[in-house]
KOLTOR-251593 format. One record per residue (C-alpha): residue number from 0; residue in three letters; x, y, z. Coordinates in nm, 4 decimals. Example, Ala and Ser with C-alpha at 12.3 -4.5 7.8 and 13.67 -1.06 7.14 Angstrom:
BEGIN
pos 0 | code ALA | X 1.2300 | Y -0.4500 | Z 0.7800 $
pos 1 | code SER | X 1.3670 | Y -0.1060 | Z 0.7140 $
//
This chain:
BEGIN
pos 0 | code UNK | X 0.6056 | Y 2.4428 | Z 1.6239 $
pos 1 | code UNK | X 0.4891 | Y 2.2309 | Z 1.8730 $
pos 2 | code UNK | X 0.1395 | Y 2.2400 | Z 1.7142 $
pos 3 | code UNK | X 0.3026 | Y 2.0937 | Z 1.4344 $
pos 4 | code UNK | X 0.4482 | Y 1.8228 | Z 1.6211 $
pos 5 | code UNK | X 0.1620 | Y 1.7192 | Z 1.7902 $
pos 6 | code UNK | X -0.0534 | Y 1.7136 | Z 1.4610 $
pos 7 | code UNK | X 0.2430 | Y 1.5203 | Z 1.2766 $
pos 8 | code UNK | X 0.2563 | Y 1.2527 | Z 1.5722 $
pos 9 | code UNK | X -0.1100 | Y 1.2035 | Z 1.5431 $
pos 10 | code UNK | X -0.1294 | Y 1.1919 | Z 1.1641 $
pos 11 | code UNK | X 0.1313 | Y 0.8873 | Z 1.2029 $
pos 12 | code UNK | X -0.0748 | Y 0.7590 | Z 1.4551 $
pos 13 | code UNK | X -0.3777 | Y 0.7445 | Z 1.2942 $
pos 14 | code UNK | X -0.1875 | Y 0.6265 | Z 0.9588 $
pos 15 | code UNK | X -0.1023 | Y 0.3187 | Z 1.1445 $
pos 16 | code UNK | X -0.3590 | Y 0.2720 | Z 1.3334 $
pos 17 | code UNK | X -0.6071 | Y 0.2547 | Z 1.0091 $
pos 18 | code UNK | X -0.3634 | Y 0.0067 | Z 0.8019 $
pos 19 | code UNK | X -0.3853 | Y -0.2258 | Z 1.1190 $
pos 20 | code UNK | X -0.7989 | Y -0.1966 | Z 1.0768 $
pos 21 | code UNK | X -0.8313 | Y -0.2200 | Z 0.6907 $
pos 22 | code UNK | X -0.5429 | Y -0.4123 | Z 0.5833 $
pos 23 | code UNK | X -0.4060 | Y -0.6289 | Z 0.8554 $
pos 24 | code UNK | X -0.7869 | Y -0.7272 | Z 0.9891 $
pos 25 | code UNK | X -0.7109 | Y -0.6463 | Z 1.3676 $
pos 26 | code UNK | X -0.9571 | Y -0.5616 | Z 1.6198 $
pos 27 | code UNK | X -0.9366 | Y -0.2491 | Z 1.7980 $
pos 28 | code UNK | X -0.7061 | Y -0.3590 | Z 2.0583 $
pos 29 | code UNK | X -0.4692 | Y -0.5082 | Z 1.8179 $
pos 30 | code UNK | X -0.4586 | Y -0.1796 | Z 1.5521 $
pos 31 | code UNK | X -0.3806 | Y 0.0400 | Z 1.8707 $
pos 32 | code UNK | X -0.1311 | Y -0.1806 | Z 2.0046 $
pos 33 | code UNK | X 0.0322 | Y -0.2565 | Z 1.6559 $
pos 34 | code UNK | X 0.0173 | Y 0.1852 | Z 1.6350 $
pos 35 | code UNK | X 0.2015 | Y 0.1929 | Z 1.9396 $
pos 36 | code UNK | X 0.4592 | Y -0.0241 | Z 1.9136 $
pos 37 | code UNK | X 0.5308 | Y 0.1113 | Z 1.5001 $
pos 38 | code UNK | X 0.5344 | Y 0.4691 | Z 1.6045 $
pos 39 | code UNK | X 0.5313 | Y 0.5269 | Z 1.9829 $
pos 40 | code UNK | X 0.8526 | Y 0.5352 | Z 2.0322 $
pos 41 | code UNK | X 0.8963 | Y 0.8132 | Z 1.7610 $
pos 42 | code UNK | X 0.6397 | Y 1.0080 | Z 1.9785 $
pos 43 | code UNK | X 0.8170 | Y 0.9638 | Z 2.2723 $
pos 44 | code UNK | X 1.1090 | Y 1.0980 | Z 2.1121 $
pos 45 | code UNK | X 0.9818 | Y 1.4071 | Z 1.9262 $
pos 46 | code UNK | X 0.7811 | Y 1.5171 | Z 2.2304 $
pos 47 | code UNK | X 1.0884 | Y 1.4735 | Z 2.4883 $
pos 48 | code UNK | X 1.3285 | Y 1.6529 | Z 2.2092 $
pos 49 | code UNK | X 1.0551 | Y 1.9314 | Z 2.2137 $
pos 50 | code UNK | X 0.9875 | Y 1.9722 | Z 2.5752 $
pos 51 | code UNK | X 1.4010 | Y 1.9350 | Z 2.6424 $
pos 52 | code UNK | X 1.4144 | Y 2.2457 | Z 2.3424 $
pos 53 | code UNK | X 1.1390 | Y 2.4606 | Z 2.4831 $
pos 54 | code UNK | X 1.2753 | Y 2.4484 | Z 2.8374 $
pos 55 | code UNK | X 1.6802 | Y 2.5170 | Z 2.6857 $
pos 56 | code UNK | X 1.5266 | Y 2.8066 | Z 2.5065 $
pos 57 | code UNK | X 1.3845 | Y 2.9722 | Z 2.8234 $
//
């Protein structure tokens, strides 16, 4: 599961980070900041859920 996670969140990531590159015309600093602040809060989220699940299960 948590592989699954981890590939999701970067999928998203990487989603984001491209439209930033090819459609919006940022520069690398921009598209990884613009990433960041579309999705990193969802990765924050699934990754604490995950951790918080995985020690509850234990």
């Amino acid at each position: 599961m948590t592989i699954g996670i981890v590939v999701d969140d970067t999928v998203h990531f990487i989603s984001k980070y491209r439209r930033a590159k090819v459609e919006k015309g940022l520069s690398t600093e921009e598209a990884v900041r613009y990433a960041f602040s579309t999705v990193g809060v969802v990765l924050w989220v699934t990754s604490l859920v995950s951790e918080v699940s995985q020690l509850l299960s234990s």
